[in-house]
C-alpha positions in Angstrom: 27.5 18.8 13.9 29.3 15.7 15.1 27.6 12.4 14.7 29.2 11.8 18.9 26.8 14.5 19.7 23.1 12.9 19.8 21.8 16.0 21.9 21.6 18.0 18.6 20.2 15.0 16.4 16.4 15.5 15.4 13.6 13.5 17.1 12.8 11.8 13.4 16.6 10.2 13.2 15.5 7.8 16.4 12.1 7.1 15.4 12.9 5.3 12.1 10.6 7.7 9.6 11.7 7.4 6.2 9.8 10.5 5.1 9.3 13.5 6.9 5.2 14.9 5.7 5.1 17.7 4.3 1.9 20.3 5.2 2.0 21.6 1.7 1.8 18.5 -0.2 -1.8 17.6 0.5 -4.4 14.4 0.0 -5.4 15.4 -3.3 -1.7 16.8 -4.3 -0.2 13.1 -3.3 -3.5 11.4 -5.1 -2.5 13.5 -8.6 1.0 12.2 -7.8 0.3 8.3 -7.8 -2.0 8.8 -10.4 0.0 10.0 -12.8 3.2 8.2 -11.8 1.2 4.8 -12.9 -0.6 6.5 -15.7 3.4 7.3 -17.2 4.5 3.7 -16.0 1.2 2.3 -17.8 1.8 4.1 -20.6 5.2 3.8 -21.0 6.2 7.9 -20.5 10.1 8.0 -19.8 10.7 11.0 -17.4 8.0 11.7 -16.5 8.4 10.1 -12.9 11.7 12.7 -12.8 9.8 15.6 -13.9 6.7 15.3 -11.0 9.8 14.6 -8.7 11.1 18.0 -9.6 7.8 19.5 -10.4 6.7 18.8 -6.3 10.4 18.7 -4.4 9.7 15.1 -3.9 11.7 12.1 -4.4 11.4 9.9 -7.3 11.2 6.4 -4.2 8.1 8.4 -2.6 6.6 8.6 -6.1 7.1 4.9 -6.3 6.0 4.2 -2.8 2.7 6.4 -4.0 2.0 4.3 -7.0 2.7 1.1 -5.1 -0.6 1.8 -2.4 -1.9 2.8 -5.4 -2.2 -0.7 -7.0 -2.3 -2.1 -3.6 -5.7 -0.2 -3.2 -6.5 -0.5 -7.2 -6.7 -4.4 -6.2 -8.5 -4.2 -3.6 -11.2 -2.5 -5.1 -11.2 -3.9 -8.8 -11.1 -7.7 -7.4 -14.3 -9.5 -8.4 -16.4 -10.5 -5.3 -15.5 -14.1 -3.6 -17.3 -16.6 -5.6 -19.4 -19.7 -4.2 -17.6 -22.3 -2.5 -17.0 -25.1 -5.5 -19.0 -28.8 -4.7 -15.5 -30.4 -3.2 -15.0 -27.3 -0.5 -18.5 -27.7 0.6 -18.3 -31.3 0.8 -15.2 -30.7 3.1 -17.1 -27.4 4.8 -19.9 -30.3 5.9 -18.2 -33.1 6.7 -15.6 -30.9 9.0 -19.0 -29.0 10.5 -20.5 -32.1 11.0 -18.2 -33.5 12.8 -17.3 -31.2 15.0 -21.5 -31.2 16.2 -20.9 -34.5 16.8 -17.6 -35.1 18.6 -18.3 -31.6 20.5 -21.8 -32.4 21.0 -22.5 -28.6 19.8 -25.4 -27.3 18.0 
């Protein structure tokens, strides 16, 4: 195939899709993936990235896109709940509510 002839091109090469999804390689397939990609990175496990690339037909930048959401989500979820508001914020929170009621003349 010449690259002059854009009739015979795939649909993905104008869309921009890195990755084409696979049927095979499920929810739970990709979530064993990430998982243990970041348990190996955590853990310091050299090839072990190479060997689930091989092991699954994937590439070794998808496992690395995997673990990324991964942490991404990991954060997320693992984050400790937004604390109170310290005394100076508030004072500021007040002032700038108060202010607005006034110059607005809004409850």
């Amino acid at each position: 195939m010449l690259l002059t002839d854009i009739n015979n091109l795939p649909e993905f090469v104008f869309t921009g899709k890195k990755f084409l999804r696979r049927k095979e390689i499920t929810e739970a397939i990709r979530g064993h993936i990430a998982v243990s990609g970041f348990l190996a990175m955590q853990n310091s496990q050299y090839g072990l990235i190479t060997n689930l690339s091989r092991q699954f037909n994937v590439s070794r930048t998808f496992i690395y896109d995997a673990i990324n959401s991964l942490k991404s989500v990991l954060s997320i979820i693992f984050n400790k709940a937004p604390s109170k508001i310290n005394s100076v914020d508030e004072k500021k929170v007040l002032s700038y509510i108060l202010s607005l009621r006034l110059e607005g003349k809004c409850s």
